[in-house]
KEKE-3310 file (N, C-alpha, C; in steps of 0.2 Angstrom, whole numbers, plus 5000, padded with zeros to 4 digits):
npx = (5559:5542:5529:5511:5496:5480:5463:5452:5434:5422:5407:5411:5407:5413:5404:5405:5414:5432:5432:5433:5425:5408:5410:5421:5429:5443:5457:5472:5490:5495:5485:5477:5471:5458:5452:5443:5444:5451:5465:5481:5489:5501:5517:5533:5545:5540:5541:5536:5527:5520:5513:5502:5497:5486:5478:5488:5489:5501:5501:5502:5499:5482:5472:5467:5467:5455:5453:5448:5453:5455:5442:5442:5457:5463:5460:5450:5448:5432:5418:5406:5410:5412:5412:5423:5422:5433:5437:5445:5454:5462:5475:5480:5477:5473:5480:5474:5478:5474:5481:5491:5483:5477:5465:5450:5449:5442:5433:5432:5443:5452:5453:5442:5433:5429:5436:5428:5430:5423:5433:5440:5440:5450:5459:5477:5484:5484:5489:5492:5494:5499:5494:5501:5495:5498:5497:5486:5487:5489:5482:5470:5462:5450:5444:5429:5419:5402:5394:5394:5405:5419:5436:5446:5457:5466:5482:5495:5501:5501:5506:5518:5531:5545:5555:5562:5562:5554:5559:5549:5534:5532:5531:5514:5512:5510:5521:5532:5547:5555:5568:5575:5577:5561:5549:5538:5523:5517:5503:5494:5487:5479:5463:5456:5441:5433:5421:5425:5431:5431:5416:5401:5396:5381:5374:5368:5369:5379:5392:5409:5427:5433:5447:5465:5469:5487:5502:5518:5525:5522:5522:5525:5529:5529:5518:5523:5525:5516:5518:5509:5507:5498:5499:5490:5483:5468:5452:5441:5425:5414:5404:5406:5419:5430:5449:5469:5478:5492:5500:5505:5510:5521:5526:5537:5540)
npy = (5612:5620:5613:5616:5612:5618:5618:5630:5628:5638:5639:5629:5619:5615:5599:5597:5604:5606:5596:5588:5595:5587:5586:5586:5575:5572:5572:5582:5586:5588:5592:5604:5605:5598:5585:5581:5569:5552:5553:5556:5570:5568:5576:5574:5580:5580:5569:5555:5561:5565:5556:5550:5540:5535:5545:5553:5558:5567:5570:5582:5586:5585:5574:5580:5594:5596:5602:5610:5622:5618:5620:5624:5628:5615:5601:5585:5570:5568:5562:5557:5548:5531:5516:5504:5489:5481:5465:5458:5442:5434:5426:5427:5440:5454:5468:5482:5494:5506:5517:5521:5526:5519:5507:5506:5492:5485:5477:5466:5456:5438:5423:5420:5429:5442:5456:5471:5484:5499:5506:5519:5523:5528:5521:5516:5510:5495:5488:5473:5469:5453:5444:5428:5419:5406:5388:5387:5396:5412:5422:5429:5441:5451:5461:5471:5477:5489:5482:5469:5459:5452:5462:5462:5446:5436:5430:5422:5425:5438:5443:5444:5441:5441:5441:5449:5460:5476:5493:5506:5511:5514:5503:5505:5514:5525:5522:5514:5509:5496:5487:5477:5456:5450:5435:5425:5424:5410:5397:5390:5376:5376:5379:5370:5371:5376:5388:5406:5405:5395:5387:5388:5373:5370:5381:5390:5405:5411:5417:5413:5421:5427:5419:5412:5407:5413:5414:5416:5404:5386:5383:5388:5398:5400:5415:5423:5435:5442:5455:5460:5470:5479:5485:5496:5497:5507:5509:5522:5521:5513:5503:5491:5480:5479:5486:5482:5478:5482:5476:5465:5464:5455:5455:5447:5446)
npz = (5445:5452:5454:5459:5454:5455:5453:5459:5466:5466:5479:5485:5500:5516:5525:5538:5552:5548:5539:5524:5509:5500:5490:5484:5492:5496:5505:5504:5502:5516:5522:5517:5505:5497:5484:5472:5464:5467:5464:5462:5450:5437:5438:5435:5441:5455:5461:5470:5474:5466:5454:5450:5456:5468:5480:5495:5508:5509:5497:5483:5473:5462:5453:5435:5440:5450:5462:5479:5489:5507:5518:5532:5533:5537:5534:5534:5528:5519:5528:5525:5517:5507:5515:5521:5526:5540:5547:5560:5566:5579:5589:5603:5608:5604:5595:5583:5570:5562:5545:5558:5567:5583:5585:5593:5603:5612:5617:5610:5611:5615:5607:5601:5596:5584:5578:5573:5563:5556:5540:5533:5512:5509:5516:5519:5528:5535:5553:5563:5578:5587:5601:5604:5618:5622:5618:5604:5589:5576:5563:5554:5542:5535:5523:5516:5504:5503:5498:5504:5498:5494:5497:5502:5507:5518:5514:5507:5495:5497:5510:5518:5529:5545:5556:5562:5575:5576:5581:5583:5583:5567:5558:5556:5549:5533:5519:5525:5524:5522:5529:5531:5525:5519:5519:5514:5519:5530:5530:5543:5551:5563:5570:5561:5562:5568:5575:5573:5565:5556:5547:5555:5561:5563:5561:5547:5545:5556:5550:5543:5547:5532:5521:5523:5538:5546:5547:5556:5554:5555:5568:5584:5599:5616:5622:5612:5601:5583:5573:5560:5544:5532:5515:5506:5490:5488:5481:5472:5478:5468:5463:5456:5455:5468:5466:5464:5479:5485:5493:5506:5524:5535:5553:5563:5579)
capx = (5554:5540:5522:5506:5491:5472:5457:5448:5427:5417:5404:5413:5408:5412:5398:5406:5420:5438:5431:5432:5417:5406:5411:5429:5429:5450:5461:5481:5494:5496:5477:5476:5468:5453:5453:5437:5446:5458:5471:5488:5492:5506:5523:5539:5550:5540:5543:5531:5521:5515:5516:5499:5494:5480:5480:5488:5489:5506:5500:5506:5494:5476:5469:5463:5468:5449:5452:5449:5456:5452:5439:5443:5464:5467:5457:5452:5443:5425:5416:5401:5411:5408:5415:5424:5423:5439:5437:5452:5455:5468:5474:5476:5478:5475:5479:5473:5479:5472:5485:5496:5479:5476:5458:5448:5448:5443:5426:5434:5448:5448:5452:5434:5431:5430:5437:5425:5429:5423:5437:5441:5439:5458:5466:5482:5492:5481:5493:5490:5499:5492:5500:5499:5498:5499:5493:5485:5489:5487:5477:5464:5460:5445:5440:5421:5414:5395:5389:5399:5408:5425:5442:5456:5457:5473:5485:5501:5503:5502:5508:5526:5534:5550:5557:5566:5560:5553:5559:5544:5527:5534:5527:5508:5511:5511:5528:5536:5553:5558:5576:5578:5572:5555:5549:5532:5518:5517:5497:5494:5481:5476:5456:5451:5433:5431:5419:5423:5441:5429:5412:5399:5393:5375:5369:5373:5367:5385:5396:5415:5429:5438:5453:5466:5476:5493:5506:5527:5525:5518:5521:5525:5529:5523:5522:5527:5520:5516:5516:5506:5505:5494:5499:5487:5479:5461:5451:5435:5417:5414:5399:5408:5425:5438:5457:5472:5481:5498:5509:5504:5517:5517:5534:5538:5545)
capy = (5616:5615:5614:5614:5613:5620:5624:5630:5628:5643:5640:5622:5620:5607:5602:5599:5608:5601:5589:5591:5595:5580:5586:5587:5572:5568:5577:5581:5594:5590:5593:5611:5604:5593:5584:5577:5560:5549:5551:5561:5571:5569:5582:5571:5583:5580:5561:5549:5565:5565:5551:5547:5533:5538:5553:5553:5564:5573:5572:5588:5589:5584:5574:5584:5600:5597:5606:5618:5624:5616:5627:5625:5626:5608:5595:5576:5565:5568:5557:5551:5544:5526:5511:5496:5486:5477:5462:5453:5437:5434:5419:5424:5445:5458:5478:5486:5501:5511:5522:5524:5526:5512:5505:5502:5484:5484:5473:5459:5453:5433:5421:5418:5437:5447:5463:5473:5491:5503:5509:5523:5519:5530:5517:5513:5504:5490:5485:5470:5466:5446:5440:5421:5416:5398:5384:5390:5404:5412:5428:5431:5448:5452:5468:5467:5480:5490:5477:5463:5459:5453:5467:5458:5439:5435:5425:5420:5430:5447:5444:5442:5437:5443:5437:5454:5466:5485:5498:5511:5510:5516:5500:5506:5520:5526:5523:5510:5506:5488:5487:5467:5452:5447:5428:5423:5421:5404:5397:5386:5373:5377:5380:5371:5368:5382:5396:5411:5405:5390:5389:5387:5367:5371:5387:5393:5411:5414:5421:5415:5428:5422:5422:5408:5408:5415:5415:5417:5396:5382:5381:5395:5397:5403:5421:5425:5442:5443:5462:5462:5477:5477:5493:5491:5505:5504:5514:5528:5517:5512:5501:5489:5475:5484:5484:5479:5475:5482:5473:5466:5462:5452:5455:5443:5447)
capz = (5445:5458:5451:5460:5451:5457:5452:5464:5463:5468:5483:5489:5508:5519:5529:5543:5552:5547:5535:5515:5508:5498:5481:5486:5499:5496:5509:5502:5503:5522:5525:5513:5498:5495:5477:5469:5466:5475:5464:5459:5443:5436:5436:5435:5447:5462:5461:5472:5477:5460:5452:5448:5459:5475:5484:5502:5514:5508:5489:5479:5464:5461:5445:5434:5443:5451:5469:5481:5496:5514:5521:5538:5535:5540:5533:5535:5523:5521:5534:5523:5511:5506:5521:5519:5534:5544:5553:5561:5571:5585:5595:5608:5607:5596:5592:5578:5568:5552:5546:5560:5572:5586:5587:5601:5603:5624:5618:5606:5613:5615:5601:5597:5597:5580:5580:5567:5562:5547:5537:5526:5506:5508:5522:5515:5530:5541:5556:5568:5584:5589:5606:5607:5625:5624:5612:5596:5586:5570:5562:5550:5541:5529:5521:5515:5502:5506:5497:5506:5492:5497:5496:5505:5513:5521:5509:5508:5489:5497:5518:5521:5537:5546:5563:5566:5578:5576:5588:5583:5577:5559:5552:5556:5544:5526:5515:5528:5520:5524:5531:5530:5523:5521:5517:5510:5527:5532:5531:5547:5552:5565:5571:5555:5563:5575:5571:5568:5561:5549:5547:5561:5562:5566:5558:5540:5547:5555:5542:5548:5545:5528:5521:5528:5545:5543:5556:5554:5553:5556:5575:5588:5605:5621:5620:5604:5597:5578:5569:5553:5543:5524:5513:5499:5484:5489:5475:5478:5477:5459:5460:5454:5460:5470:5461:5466:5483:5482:5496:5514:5526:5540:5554:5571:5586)
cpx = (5548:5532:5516:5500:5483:5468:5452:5438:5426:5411:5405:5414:5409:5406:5397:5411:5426:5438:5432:5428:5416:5411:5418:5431:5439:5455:5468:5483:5496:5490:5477:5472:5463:5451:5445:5439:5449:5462:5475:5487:5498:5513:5532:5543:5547:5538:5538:5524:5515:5515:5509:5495:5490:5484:5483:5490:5495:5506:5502:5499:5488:5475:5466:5464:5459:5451:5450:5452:5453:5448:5441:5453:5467:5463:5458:5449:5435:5422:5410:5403:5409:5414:5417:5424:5429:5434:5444:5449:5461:5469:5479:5474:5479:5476:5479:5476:5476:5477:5488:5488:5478:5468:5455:5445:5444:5436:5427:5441:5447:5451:5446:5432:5433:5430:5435:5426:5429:5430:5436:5441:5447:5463:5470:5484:5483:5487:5489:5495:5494:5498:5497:5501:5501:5495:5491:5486:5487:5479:5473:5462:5456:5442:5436:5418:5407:5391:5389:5400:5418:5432:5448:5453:5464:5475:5492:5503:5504:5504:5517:5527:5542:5551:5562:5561:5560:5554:5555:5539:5528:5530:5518:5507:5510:5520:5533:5540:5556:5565:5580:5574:5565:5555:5541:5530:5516:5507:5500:5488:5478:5468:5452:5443:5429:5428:5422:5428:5436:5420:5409:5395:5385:5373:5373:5372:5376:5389:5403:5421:5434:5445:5458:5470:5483:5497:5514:5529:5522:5516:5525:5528:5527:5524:5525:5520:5523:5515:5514:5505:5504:5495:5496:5484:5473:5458:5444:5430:5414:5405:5401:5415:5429:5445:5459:5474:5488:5505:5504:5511:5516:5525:5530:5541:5545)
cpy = (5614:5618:5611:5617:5613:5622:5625:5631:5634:5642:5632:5622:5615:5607:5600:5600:5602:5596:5593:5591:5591:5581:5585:5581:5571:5573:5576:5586:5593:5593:5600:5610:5598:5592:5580:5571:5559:5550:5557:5562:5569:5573:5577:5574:5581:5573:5557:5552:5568:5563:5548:5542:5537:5540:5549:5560:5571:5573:5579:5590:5584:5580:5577:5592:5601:5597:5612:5617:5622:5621:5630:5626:5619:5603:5590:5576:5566:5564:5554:5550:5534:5522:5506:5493:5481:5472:5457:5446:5436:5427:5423:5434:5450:5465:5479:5493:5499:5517:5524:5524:5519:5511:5505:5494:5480:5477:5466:5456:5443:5431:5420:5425:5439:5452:5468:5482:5494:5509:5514:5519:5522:5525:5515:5508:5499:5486:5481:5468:5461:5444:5431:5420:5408:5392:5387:5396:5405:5417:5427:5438:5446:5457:5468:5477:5481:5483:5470:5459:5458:5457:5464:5452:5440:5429:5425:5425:5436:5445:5441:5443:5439:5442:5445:5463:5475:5487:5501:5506:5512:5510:5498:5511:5520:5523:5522:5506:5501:5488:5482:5465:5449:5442:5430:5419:5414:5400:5390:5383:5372:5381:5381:5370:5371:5388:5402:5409:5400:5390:5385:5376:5365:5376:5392:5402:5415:5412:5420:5420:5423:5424:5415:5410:5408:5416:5416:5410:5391:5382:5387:5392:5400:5408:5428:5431:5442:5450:5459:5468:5476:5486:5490:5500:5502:5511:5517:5521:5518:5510:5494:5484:5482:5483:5481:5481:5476:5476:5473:5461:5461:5451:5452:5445:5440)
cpz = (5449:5455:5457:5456:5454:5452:5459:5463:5467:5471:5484:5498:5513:5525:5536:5546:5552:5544:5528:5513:5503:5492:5480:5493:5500:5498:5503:5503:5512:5525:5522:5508:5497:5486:5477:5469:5469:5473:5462:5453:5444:5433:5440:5441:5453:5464:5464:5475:5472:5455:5445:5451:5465:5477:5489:5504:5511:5501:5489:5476:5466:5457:5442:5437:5447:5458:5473:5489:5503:5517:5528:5541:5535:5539:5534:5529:5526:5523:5532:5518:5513:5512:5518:5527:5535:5547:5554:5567:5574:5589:5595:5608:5604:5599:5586:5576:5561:5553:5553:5569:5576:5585:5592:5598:5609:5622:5614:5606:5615:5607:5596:5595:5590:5580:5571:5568:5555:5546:5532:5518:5504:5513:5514:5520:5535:5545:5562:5571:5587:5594:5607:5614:5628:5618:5606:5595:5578:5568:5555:5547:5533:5529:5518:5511:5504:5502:5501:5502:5496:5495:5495:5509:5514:5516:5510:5500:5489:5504:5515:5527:5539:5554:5564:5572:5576:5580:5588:5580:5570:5555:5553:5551:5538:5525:5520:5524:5527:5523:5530:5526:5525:5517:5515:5517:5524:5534:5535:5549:5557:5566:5564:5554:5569:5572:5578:5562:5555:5553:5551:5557:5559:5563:5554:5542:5550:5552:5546:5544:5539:5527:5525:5534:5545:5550:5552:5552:5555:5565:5579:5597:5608:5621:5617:5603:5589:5577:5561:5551:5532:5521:5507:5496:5484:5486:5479:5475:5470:5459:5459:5458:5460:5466:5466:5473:5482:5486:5506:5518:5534:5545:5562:5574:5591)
residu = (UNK:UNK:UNK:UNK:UNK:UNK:UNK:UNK:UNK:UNK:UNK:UNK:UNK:UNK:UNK:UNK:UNK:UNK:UNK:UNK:UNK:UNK:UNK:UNK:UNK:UNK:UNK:UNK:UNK:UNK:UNK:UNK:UNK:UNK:UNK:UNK:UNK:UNK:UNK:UNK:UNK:UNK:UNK:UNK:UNK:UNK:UNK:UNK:UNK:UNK:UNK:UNK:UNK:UNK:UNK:UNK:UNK:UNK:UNK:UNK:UNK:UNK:UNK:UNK:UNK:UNK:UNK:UNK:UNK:UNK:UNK:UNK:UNK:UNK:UNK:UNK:UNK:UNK:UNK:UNK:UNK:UNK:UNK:UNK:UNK:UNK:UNK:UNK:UNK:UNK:UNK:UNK:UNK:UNK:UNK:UNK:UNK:UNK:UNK:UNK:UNK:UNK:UNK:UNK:UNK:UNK:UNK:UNK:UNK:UNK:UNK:UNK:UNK:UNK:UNK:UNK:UNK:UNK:UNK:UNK:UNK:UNK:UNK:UNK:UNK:UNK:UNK:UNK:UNK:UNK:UNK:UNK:UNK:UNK:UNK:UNK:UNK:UNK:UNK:UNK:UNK:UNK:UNK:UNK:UNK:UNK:UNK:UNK:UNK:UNK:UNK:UNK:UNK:UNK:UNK:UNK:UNK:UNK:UNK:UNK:UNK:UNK:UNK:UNK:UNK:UNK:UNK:UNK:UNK:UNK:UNK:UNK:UNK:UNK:UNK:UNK:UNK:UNK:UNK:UNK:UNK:UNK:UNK:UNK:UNK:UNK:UNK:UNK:UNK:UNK:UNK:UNK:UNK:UNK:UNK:UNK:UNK:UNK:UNK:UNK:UNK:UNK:UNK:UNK:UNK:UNK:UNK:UNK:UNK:UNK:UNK:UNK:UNK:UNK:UNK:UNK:UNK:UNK:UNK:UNK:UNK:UNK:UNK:UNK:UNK:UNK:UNK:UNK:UNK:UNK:UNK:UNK:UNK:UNK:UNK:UNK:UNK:UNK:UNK:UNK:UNK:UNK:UNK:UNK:UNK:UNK:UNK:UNK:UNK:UNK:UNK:UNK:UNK)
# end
């Protein structure tokens, strides 16, 4: 049996075109439906489409049955919802993705270089491509609440690691199924005294990016390209400490 549940509010606008309106900031349905919260109700037949856990893009149902209809046909996420901010580190070369999207990176390229972008309070995937060209290696990732409050560091308990190559971008997206083994990422010692990687010498004022440096293992070669990719349940803006961190994953080629 196939259930979807609405309510629809009477005089809900969004207030700007293609977006979900504030009161409704939470895209689903394939961009039709905008829900008040982030998350899923739950109706057992339509299995992980509604399940209960935060909305995504091809949620089914609502919480609460609290939606209405995309004004524009084809919605995004409301655009003044709350930010978390990304920052990555790279020896020697990075690309970023949010959800499946690339970043522009053109201006923090460079090991020394932080690559800052404000993120949705809805990312689910964070993917990074890091090319080592030579001598050190090893990435960095930290997501930082409006307050600067820390979300996500880089750690061995949530990254894994895998030596097998991707032929697609698939693992920049949502609900990337793992084909082989992954291992538990490998922290490395590398740039224990180098800011942005550890803290500046001279001036408590720069902030370096935290989190430890994580690589596929201790030592690398010339060359070598890391894929990292973080699929995590990031909650709506409380006020209060963010949850949990479901699963980050970190693959080598």
């Amino acid at each position: 049996m196939f259930y979807l549940a609405m309510l629809f509010v009477v005089g809900a606008t969004a207030e700007n075109d293609g977006q979900c309106p504030a009161s409704h900031p939470y895209v689903y349905y394939n961009g039709g439906y905008c829900c008040q919260t982030n998350k899923e109700n739950v109706y057992p037949d339509q299995g992980d489409k509604c399940d209960g856990s935060d909305l995504q893009i091809d949620s089914l149902c609502c919480e609460g049955h609290n939606a209405v209809s995309c004004p524009s046909g084809n919605c995004v996420n409301y655009s003044g919802a709350e930010k978390y901010t990304l920052k990555v580190l790279c020896d020697d070369i990075k690309t970023v993705y949010v959800d499946g999207v690339r970043m522009d990176d053109s201006g923090s390229q460079g090991w020394t270089k932080i690559s800052t972008h404000q993120i949705s309070l809805m990312t689910r995937v964070i993917g990074i491509k890091c090319h080592n060209n030579a001598g050190g290696h090893g990435i960095k990732v930290q997501v930082e609440g409006k307050t600067g409050h820390i979300v996500l560091n880089s750690d061995n308990d949530r990254w894994k690691c895998s030596n097998q190559q991707q032929n697609s971008t698939a693992w920049t997206g949502q609900r990337f199924v793992e084909d082989q083994p992954w291992a538990a990422a490998v922290y490395t010692s590398r740039h224990p005294t180098t800011w942005p990687w550890a803290p500046h010498p001279n001036r408590t004022d720069l902030i370096p990016v935290g989190g430890e440096v994580i690589w596929t293992s201790e030592t690398t070669s010339v060359n070598e390209t890391v894929y990292c990719r973080s699929e995590r349940q990031l909650p709506i803006w409380s006020g209060k400490e963010f949850l949990s961190v479901n699963s980050l994953i970190v693959k080598s080629l």
